[in-house]
Each structure stands twice: as C-alpha cells, then as structure tokens.
Backbone as JSON Lines, residues from 0, in Angstrom:
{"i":0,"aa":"X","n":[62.43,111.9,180.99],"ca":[62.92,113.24,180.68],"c":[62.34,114.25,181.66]}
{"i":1,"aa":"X","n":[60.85,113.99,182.03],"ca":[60.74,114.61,182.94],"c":[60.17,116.61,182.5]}
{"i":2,"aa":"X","n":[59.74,116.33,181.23],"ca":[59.59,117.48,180.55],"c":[57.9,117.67,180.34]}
{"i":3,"aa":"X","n":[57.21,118.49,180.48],"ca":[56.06,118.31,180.13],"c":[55.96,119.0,178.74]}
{"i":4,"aa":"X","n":[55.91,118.05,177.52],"ca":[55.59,117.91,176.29],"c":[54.4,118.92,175.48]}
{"i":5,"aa":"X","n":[53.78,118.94,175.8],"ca":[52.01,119.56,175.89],"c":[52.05,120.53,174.61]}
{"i":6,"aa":"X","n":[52.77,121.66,174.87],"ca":[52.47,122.79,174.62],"c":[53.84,122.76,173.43]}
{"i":7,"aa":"X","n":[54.53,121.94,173.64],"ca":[56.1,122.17,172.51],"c":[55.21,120.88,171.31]}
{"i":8,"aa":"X","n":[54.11,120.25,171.09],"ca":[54.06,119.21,170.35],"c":[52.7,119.92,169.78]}
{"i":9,"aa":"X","n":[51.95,120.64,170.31],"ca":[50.64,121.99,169.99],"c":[52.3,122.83,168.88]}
{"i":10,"aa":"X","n":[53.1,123.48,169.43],"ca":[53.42,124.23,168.73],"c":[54.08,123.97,167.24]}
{"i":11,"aa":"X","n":[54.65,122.35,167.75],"ca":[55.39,121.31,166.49],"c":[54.27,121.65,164.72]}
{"i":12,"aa":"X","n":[52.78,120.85,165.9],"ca":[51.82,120.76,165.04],"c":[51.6,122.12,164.64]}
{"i":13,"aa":"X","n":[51.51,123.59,165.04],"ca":[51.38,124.75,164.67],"c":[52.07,124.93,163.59]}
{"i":14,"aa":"X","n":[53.37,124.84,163.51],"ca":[54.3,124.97,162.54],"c":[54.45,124.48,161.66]}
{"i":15,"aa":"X","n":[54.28,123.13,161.6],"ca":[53.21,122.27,160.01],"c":[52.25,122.65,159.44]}
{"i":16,"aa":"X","n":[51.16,123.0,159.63],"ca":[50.26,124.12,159.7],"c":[50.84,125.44,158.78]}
{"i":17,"aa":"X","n":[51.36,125.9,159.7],"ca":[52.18,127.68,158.97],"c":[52.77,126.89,157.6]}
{"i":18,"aa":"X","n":[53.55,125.66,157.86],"ca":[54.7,125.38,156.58],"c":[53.52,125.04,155.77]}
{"i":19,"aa":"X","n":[52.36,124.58,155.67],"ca":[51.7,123.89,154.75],"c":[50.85,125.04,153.85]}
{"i":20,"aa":"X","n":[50.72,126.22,154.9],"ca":[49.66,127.13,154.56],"c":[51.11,128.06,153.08]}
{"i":21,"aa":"X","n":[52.31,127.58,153.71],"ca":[53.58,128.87,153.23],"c":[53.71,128.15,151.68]}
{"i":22,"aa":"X","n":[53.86,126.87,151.97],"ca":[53.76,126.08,150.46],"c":[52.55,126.88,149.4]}
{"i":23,"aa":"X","n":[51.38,126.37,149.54],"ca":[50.16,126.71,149.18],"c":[50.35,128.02,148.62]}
{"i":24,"aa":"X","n":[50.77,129.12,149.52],"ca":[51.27,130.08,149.39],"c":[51.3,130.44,147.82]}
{"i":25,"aa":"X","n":[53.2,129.94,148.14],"ca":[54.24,130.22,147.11],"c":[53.36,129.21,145.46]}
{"i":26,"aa":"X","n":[53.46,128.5,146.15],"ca":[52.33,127.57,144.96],"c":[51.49,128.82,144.1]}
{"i":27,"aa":"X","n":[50.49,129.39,144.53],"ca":[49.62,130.12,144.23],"c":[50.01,131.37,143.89]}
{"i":28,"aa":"X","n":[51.22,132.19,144.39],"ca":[52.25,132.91,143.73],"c":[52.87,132.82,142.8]}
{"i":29,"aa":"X","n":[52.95,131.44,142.89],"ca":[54.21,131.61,141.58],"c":[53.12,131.14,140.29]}
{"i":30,"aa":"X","n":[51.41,130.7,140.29],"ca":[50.35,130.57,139.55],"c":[49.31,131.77,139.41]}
{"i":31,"aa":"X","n":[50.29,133.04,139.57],"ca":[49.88,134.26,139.67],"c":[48.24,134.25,140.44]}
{"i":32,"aa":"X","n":[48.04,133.56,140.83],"ca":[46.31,133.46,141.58],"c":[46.58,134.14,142.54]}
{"i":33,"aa":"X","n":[45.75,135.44,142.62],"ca":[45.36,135.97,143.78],"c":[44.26,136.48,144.35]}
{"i":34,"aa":"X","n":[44.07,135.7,145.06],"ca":[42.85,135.93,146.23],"c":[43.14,137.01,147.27]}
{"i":35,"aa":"X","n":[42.45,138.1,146.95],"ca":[42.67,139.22,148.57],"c":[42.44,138.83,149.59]}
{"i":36,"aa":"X","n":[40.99,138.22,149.67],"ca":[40.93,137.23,151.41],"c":[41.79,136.58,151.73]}
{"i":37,"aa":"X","n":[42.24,135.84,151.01],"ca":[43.25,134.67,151.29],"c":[44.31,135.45,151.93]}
{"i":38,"aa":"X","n":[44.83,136.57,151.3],"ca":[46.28,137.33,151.41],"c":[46.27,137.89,152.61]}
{"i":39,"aa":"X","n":[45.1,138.68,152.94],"ca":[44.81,139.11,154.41],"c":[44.59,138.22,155.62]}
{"i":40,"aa":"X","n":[43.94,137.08,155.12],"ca":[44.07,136.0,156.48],"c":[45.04,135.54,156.39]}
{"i":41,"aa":"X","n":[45.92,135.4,155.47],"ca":[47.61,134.67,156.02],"c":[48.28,135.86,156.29]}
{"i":42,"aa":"X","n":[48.68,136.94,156.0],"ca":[49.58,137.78,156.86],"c":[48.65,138.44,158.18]}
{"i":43,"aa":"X","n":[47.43,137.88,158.67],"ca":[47.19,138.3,159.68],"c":[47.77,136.78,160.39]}
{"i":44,"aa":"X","n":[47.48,135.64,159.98],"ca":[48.06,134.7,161.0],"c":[49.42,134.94,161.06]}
{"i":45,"aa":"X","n":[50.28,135.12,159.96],"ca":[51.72,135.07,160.43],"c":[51.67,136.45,161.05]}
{"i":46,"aa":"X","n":[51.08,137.2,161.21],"ca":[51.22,138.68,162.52],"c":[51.25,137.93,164.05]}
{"i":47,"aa":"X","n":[50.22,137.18,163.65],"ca":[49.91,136.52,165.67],"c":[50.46,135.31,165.69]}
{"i":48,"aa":"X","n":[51.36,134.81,164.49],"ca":[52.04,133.81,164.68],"c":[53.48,134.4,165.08]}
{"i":49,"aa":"X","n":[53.84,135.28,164.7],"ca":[54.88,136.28,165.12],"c":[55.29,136.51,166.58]}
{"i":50,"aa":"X","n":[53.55,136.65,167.48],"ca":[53.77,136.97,168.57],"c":[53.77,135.49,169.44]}
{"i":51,"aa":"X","n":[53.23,134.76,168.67],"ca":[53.01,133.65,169.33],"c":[54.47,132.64,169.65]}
{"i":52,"aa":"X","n":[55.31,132.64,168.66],"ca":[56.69,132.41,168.52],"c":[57.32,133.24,169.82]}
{"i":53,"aa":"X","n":[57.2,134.66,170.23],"ca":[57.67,135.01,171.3],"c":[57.31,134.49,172.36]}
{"i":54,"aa":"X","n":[56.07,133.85,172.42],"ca":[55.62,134.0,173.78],"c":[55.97,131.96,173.59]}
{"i":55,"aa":"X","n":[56.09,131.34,172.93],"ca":[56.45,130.19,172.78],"c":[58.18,129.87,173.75]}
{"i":56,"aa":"X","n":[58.57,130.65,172.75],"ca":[60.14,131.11,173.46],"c":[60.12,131.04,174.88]}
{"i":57,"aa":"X","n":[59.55,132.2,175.84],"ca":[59.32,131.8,177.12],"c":[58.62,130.79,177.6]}
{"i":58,"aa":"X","n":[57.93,130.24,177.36],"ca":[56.69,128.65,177.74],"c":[58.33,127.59,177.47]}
{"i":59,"aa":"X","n":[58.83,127.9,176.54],"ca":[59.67,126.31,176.63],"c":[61.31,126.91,177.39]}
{"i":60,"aa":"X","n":[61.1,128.1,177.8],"ca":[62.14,128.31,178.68],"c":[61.81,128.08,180.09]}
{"i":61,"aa":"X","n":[60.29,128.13,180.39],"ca":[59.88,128.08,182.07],"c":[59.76,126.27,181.71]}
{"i":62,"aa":"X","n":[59.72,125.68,181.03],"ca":[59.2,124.15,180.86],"c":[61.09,123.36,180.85]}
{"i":63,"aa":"X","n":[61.99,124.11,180.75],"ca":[63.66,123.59,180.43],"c":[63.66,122.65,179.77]}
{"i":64,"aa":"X","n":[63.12,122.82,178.08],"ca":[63.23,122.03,176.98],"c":[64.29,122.38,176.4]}
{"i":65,"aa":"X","n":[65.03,121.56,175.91],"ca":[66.64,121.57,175.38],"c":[66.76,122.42,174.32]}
{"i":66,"aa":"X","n":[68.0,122.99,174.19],"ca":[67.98,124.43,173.12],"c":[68.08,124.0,171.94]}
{"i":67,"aa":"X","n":[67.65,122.73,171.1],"ca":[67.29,123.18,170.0],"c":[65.53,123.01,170.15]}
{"i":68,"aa":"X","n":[64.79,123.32,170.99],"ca":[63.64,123.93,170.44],"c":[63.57,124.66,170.46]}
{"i":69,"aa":"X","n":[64.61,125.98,170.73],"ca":[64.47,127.17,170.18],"c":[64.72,127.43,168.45]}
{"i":70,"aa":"X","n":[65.3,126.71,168.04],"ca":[65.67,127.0,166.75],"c":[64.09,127.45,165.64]}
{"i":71,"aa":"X","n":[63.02,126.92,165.79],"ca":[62.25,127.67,165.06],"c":[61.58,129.02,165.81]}
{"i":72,"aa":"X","n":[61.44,128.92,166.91],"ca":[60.77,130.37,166.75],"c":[61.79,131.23,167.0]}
{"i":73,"aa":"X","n":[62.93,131.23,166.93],"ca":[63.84,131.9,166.73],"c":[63.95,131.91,165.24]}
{"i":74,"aa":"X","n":[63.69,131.38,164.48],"ca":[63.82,131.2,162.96],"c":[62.83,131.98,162.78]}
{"i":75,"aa":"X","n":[61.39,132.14,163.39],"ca":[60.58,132.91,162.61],"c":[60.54,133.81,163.02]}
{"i":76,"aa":"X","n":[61.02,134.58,164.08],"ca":[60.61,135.82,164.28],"c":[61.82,136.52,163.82]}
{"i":77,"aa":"X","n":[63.51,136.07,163.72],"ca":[64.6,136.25,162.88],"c":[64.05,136.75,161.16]}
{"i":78,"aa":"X","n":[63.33,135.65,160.74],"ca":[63.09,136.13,159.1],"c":[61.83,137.07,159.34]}
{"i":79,"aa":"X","n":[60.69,137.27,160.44],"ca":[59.51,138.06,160.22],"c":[60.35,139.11,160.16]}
{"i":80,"aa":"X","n":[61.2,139.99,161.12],"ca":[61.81,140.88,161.18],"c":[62.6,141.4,159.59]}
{"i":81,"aa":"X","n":[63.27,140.59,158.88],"ca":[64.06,140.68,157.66],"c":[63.19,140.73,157.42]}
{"i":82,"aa":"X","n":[62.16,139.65,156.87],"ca":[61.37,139.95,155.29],"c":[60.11,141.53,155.76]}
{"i":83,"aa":"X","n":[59.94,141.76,156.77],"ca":[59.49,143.21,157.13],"c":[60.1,144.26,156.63]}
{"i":84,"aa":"X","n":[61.15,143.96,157.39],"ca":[62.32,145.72,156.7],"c":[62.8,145.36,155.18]}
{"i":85,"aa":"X","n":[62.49,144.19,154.51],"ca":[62.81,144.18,153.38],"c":[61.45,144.78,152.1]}
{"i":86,"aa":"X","n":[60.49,144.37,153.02],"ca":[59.29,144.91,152.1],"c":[59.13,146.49,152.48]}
{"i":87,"aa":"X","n":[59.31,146.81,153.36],"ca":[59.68,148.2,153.96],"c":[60.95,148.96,153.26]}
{"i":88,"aa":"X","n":[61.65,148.5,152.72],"ca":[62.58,148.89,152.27],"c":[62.21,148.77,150.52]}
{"i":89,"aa":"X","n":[61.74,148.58,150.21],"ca":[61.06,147.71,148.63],"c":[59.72,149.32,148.6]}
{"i":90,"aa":"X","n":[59.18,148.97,149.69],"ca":[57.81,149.59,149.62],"c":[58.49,151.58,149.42]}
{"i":91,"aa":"X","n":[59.54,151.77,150.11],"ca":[60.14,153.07,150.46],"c":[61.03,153.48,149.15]}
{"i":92,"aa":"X","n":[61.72,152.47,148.39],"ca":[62.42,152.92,146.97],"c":[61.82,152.77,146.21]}
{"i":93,"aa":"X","n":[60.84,151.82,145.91],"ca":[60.0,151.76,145.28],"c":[60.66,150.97,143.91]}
{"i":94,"aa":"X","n":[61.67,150.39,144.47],"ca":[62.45,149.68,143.25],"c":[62.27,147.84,143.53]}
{"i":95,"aa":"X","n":[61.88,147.41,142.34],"ca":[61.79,145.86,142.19],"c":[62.3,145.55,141.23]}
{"i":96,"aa":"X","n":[63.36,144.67,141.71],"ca":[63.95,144.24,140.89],"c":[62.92,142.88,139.85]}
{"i":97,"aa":"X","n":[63.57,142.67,139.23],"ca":[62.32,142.03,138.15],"c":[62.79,140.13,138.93]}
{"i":98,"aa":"X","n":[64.29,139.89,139.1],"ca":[64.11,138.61,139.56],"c":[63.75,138.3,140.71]}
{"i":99,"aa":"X","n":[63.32,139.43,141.61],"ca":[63.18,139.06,143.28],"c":[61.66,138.47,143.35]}
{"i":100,"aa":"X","n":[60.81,138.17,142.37],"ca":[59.41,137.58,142.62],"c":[59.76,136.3,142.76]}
{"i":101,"aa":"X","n":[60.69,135.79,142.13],"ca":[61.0,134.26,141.81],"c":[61.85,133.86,142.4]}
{"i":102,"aa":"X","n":[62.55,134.71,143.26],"ca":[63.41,134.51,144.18],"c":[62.66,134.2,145.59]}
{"i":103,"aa":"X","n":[61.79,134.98,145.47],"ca":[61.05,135.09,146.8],"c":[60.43,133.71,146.96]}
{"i":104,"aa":"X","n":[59.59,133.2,145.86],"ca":[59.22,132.23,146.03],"c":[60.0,130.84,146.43]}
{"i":105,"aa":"X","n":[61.08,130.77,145.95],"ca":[61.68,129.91,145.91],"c":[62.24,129.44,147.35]}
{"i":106,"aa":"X","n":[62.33,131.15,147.74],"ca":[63.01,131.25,149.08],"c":[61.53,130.87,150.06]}
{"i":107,"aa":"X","n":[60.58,131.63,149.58],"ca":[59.68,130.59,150.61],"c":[59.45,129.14,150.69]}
{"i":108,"aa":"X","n":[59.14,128.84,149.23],"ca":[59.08,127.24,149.36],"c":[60.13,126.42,149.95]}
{"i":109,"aa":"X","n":[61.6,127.14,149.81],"ca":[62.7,126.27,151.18],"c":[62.24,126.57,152.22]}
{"i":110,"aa":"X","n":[61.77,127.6,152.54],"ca":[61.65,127.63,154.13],"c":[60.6,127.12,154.59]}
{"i":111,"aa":"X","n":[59.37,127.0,153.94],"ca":[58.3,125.97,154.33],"c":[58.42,124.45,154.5]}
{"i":112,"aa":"X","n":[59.42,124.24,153.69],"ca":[59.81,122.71,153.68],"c":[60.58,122.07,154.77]}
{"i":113,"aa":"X","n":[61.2,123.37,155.07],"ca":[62.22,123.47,156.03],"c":[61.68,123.28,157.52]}
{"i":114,"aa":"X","n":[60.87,124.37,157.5],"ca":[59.85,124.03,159.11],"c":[59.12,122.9,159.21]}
{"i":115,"aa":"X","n":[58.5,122.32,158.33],"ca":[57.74,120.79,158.64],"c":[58.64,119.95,158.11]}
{"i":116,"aa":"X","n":[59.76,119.91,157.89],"ca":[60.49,118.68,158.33],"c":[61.0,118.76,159.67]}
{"i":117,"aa":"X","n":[61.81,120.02,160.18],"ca":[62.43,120.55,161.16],"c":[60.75,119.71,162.28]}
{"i":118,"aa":"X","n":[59.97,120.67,162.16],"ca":[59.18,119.95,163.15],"c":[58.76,118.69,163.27]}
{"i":119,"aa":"X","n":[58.54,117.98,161.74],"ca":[58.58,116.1,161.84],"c":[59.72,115.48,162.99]}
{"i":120,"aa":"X","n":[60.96,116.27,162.31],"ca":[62.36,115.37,162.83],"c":[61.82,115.9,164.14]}
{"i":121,"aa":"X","n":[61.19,117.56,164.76],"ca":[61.83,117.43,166.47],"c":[60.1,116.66,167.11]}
{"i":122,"aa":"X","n":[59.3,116.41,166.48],"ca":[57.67,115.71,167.13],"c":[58.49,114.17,167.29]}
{"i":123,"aa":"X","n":[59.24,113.5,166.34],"ca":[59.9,112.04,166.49],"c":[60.87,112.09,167.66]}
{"i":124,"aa":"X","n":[62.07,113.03,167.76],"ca":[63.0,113.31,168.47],"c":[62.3,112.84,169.65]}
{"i":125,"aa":"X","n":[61.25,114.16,170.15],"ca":[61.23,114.08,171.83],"c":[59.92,113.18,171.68]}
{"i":126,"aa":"X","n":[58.88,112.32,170.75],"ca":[58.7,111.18,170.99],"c":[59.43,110.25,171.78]}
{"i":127,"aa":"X","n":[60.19,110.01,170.67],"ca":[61.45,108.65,171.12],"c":[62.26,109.0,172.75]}
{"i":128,"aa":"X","n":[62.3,110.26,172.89],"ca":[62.97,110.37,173.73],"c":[61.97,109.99,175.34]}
{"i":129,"aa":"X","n":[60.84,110.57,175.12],"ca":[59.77,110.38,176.0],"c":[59.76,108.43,176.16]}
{"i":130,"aa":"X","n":[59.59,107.9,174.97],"ca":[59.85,106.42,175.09],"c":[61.09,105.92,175.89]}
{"i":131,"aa":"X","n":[61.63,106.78,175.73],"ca":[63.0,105.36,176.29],"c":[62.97,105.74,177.84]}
C-alpha cells in the first residue's frame, strides 16, 4: 500500500479510548453519579480531542490515506459543533425538555459504540490490507 500507518492506528487506538471513556460516561449519567472531576477532565479531553481530530484530518491528508478515514474525525468535530450550539442553545432558553436527558444518553451510548467498532472494523481493514 505503501502508506505509512503510524499515526492513523495511534489515532484508531485514540478513538477507542474516547468511545470507552463516552460509554462510562452515559453509564454514569444515566446512574445519576456525578463526579465534578470526572466531568471536567472529560470535556476538557473532548476540547483537545476536538482539535486533535482537525489536525488528524490534515496528517492523513499529507500521508494519502483513503477517504474513508476521514469519516471519524469528520464525525467528531461534525457532532462537537451540534452538540455545542445545542447546549448553547438549551443554556440561552433555558428550556429542557424533560425527555432530552434520556435521549441524550441513548444518543451517546450509539455513538460510542459506533466509534470503537468503526475503529475495530478500520485497525482490521488497513491491517489486512498492509498484509496482502
């Protein structure tokens, strides 16, 4: 393939990581447990995971890795942006709806599940592909 791998299989493993920390998360949300430390060190990682997704974007555009490894950090910096102006928008009317806690969760726990499989299937993908 002719691709240097390095830095797209660091970011695979990054993103298992984020999905495992997002589970845990919603887990602990929806078990009303809340820890303030906890809350501040995960929306500070997903802040510099935010930027890190951008700057990922260019590393696997100067490296000409095939376009679906754009699909997650295009996925996360797509929903950081929404679920921002949505809490921004929440935080500004000051209206909550009573089912959006359980919505939210739900909606995180797909999307956590979603990124560490997404990254299982693409760490096997360009495995195998590196093999043949």
């Amino acid at each position: 393939m002719g691709i240097k791998l390095g830095f797209f299989r660091t970011y695979l493993y990054s993103v298992i990581i984020i999905g495992l920390i997002g589970l845990a998360d919603a887990v602990l949300t929806f078990l009303r447990i809340h820890l303030p430390l906890y809350a501040r060190l995960v929306s500070l990682l997903l802040f510099l995971f935010f930027f890190f997704n951008i700057f990922s974007m260019a590393v696997f555009r100067k490296t000409g890795l095939p376009r679906v490894a754009y699909i997650l950090p295009l996925y996360y910096v797509i929903s950081y942006v929404l679920f921002l102006s949505l809490g921004i928008y929440l935080a500004i009317t000051a209206i909550i709806p009573s089912w959006l806690s359980l919505t939210l969760i739900g909606i995180q726990l797909a999307s956590s599940l979603f990124e560490i499989v997404f990254s299982l299937y693409l760490l096997t993908k360009f495995s195998s592909d590196q093999a043949q």
